[in-house]
C-alpha positions in Angstrom: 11.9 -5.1 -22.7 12.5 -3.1 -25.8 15.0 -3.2 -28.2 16.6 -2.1 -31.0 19.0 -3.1 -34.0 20.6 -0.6 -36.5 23.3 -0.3 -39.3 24.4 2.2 -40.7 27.2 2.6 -43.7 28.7 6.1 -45.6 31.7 7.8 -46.6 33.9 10.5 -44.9 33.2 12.5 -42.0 29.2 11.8 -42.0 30.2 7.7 -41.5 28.9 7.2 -38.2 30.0 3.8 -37.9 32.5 1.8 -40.1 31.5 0.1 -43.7 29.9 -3.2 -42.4 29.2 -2.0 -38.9 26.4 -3.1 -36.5 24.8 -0.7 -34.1 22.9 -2.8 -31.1 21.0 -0.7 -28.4 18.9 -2.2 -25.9 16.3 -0.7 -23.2 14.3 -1.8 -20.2 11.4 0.3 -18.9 10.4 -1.0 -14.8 7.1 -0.1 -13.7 5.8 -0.6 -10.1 3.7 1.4 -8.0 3.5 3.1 -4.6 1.3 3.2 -2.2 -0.1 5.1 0.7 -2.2 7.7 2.4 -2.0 10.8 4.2 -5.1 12.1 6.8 -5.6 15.8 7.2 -7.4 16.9 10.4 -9.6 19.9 9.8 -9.5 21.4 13.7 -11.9 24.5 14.5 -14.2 23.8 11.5 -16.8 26.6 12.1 -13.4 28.9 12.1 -12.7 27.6 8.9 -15.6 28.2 7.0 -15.1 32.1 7.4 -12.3 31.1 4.5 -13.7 33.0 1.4 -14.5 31.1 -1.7 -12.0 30.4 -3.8 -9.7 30.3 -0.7 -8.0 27.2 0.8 -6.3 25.8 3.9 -3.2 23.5 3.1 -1.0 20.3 4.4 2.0 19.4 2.7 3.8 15.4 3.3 6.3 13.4 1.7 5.9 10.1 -0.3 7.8 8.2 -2.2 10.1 11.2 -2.5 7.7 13.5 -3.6 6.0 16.5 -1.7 2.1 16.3 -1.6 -0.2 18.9 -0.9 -3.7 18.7 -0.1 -5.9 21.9 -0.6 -8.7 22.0 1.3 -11.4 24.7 -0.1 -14.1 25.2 2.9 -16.5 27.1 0.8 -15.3 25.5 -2.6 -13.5 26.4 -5.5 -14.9 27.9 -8.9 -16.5 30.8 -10.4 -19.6 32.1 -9.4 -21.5 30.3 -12.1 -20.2 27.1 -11.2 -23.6 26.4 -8.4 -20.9 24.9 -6.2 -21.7 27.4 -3.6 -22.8 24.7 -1.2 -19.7 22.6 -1.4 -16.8 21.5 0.0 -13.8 21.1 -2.4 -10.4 19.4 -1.9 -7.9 18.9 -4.5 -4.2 17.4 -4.4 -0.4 18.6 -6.3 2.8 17.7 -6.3 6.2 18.3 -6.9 7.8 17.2 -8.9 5.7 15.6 -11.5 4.2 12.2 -10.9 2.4 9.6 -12.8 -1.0 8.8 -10.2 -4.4 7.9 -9.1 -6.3 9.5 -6.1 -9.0 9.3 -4.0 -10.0 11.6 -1.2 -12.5 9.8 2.0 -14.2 11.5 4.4 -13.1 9.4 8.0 -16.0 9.0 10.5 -15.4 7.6 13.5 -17.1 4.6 13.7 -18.2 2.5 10.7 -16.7 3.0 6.9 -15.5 5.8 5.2 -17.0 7.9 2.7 -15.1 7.9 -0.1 -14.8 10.3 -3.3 -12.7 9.0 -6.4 -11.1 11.9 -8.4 -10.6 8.5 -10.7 -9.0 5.0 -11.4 -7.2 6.1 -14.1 -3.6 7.0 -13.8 -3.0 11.3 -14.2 0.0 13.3 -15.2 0.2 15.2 -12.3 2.2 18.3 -11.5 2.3 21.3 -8.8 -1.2 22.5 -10.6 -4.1 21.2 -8.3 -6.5 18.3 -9.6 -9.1 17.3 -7.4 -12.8 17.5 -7.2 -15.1 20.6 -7.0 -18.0 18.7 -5.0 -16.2 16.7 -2.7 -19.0 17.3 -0.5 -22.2 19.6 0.1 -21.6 21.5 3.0 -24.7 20.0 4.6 -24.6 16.4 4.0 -20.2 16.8 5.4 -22.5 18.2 8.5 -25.0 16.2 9.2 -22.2 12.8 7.9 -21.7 12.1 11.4 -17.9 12.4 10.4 -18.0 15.9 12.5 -17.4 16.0 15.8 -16.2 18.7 18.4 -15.9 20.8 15.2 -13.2 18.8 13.7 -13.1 16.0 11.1 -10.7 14.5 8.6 -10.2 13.8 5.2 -8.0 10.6 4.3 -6.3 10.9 0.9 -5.0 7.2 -0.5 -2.5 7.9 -3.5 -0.9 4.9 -6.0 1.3 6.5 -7.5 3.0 4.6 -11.0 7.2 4.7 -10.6 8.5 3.7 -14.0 12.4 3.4 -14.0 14.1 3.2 -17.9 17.4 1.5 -18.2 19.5 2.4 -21.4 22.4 0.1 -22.0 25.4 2.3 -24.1 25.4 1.3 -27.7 27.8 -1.5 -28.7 29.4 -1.0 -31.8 31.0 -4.2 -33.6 32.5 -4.4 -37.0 32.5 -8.0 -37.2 29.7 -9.7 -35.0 25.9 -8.6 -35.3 24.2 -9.6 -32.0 22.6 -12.4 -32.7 20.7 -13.4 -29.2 18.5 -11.4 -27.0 18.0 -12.5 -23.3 14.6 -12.0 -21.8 14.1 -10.9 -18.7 13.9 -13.2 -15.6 10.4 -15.4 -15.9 10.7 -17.3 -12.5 8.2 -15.5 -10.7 5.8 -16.6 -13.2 6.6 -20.1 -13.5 6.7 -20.7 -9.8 3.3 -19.1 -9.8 1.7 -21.9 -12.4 3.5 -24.7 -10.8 1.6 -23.6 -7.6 -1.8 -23.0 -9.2 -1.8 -25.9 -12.0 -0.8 -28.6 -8.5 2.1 -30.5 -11.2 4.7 -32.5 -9.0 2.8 -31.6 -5.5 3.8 -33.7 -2.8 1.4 -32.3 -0.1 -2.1 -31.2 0.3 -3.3 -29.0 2.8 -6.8 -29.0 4.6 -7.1 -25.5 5.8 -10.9 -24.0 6.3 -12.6 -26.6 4.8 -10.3 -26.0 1.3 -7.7 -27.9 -0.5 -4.5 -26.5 -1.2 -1.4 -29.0 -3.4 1.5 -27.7 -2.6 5.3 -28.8 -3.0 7.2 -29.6 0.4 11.1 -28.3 -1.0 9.9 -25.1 -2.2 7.8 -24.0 1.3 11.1 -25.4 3.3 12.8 -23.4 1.1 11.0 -20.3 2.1 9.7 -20.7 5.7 11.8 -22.5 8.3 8.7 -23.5 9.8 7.4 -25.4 6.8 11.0 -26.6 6.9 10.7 -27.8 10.2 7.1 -29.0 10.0 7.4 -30.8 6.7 10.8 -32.9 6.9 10.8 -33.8 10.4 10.3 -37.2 11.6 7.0 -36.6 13.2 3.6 -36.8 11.7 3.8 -34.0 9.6 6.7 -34.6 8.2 5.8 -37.9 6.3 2.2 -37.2 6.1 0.6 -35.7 2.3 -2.1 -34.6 3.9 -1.8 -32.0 6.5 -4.8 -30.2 8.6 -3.9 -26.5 9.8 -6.6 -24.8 12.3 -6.8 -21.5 13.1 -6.9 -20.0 9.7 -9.2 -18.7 6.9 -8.7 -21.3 3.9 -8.7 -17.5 1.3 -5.4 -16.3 3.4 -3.7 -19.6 3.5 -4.2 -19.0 -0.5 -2.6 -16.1 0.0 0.2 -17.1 2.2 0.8 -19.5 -0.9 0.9 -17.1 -3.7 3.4 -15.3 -1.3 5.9 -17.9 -0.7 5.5 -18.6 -4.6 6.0 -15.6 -6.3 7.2 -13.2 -3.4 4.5 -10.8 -4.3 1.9 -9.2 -2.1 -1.6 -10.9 -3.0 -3.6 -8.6 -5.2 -7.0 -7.9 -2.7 -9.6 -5.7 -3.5 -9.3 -2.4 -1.9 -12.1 -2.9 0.8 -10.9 -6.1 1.8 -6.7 -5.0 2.0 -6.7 -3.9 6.0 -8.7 -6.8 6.8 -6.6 -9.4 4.7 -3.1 -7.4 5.5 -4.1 -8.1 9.3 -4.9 -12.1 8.8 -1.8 -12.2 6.6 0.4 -10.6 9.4 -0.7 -13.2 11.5 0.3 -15.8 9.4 3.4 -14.3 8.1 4.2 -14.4 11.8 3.2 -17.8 12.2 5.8 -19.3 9.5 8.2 -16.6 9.9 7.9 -14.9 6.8 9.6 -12.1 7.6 9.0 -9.4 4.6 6.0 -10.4 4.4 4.9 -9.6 7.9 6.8 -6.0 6.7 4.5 -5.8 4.0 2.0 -5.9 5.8 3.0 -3.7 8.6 3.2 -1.0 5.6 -0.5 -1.7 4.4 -2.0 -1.4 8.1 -0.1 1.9 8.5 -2.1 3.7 6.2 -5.1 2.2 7.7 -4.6 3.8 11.2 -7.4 5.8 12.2 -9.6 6.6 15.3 -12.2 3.3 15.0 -8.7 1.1 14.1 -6.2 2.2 16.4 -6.5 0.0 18.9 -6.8 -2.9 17.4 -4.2 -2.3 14.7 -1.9 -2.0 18.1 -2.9 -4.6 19.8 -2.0 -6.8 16.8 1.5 -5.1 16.3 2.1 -5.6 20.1 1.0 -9.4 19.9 3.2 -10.0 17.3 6.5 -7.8 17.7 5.8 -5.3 15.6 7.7 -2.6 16.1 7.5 0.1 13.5 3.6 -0.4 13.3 3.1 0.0 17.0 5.4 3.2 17.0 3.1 4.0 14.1 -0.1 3.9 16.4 1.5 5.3 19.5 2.6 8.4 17.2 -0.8 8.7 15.6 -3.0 8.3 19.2 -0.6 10.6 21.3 -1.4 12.9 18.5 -3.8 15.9 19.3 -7.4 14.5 21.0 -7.0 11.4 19.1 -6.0 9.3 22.7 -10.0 10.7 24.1 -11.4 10.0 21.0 -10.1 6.1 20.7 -10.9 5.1 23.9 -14.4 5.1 23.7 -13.9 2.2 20.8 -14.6 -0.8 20.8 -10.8 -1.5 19.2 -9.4 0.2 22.2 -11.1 -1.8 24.6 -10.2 -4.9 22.8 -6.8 -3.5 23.6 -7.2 -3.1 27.0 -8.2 -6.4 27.5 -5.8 -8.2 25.7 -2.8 -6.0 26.4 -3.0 -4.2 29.3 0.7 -3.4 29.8 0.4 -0.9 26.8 -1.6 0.8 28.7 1.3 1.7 30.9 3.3 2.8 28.3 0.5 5.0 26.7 0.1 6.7 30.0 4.1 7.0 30.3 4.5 8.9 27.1 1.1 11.1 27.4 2.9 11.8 31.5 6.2 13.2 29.5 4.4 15.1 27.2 2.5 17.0 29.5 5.1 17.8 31.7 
């Protein structure tokens, strides 16, 4: 929160404001970020490399209300006397202007990505291209194992940094100077040290072989579940210490810092599909609704040949809806279906849901005829 206290006094028609007056102004600048990703499938890739240098094949998509566009250079971009003659370049715009950090990954089909920062910093970004000259050597994208039936993909994640300003008009007084400025709302952060620093707990958890203090009226508050579990008239609900099986102790933590601060857990970027699919299940468990969404968002951006499957079998075990339609879309997509079968996420599937086998070969029955 900024702000911003003025007076100003004069004569005749340059007196802004009256002898004695008091200008107050106040502003409030909100920054969050966006996430997600976009995959671009490169189809016919010995076709494409008949592109000239210089010369790029293009996919445009849409997020957080802007218009992306990845540039995909098959013999690379530069002058002559750049050497990048041997290299694949890829680089990103869009429109309007946006405040972001990219990274482009090459997606193999088993295993983990390759991935290319263009950098962690955040970058003024515009419809001019900013990418990375040597995404790749031609070779090494050959030989990667990421090409197969002469097509691979490229997985772009984007953060982009939304920053929202709110002016309040200017209040003019001639009498009363604002004396008192109210900060902004610091619950969030008090919640979060009364969960870390353990003051006032009333229960302790054994989860994992960890510890957690936590305080019963605040998890009832936010789960009916906990509600149920803690102030019932069974065990649990006059024990202060309670076991829970089934789960890691590091997303229990998690769940915590959720149900505390109603913030997604900050995970390192390896870790977030892995964590986002624990926390799903245990946003499930205690009915905690957004964030089970939340996490439905992260694992949508995950969705990929070696993950379909078992990203759908976990939406389909636990009811959810927009990230199975997510991984129907993305398998009945060109040869995506062939190529996930053979996985071992797909077979996991199979065993453990078999009915959405059914529905798989429904839609694949209406689309060929």
């Amino acid at each position: 929160m900024a702000s911003s206290s003025t007076s100003t006094s004069g004569t005749g028609a340059a007196a802004a404001v009256a002898p004695g007056g008091d200008c107050h102004t106040a502003s409030e600048i909100n920054a969050t970020e966006v996430t997600g990703s976009h995959v671009l499938t490169i189809n016919g890739y010995s076709r494409a490399k008949r592109v000239p240098r210089n010369q790029f094949i293009s996919s445009s998509f849409t997020l957080a209300g802007h218009t992306w566009s990845i540039r995909y250079y098959p013999n690379g971009c530069g002058s002559c006397d750049d050497f990048f003659d041997d290299y694949v370049s890829v680089y990103l715009t869009v429109v309007p202007d946006a405040m972001a950090r990219f990274s482009f990954s090459l997606v193999p089909e088993y295993g983990i990505s390759y991935i290319r920062s263009y950098g962690h910093q955040y970058t003024h970004m515009t419809s001019e291209p900013s990418g990375l000259k040597k995404f790749f050597k031609i070779k090494e994208l050959e030989q990667s194992g990421c090409l197969r039936n002469n097509s691979f993909k490229i997985r772009c994640d984007i953060t982009m940094l939304n920053v929202v300003k709110h002016e309040d008009a200017t209040k003019t007084s001639n009498t009363t100077p604002k004396f008192v400025n109210v900060p902004p709302s610091d619950l969030v952060q008090h919640l979060g040290h009364l969960l870390s620093s353990g003051e006032g707990a009333d229960v302790m958890f054994e989860v994992g072989g960890e510890t957690f203090s936590a305080h019963r009226s605040i998890l009832a508050a936010r789960s009916p579940v906990f509600k149920a579990e803690l102030f019932s008239p069974m065990k649990e609900g006059t024990a202060t210490r309670v076991r829970i099986n089934d789960m890691d102790g590091a997303v229990f933590k998690d769940l915590l810092d959720f149900i505390y601060t109603d913030v997604f857990p900050n995970v390192d970027e390896g870790d977030t599909m892995a964590m986002a699919q624990h926390l799903l299940v245990a946003a499930d468990r205690y009915n905690l609704e957004r964030l089970k969404l939340m996490c439905e968002e992260k694992l949508c951006g995950y969705i990929d040949i070696s993950s379909a499957g078992t990203i759908l079998t976990l939406a389909e075990q636990h009811g959810c809806a927009g990230l199975k339609k997510a991984c129907l879309d993305f398998l009945m997509s060109g040869n995506n279906m062939s190529a996930s079968i053979v996985t071992g996420g797909f077979e996991h599937l199979t065993n453990s849901c078999p009915s959405i086998l059914l529905e798989l070969l429904a839609k694949l029955t209406v689309t060929s005829s």
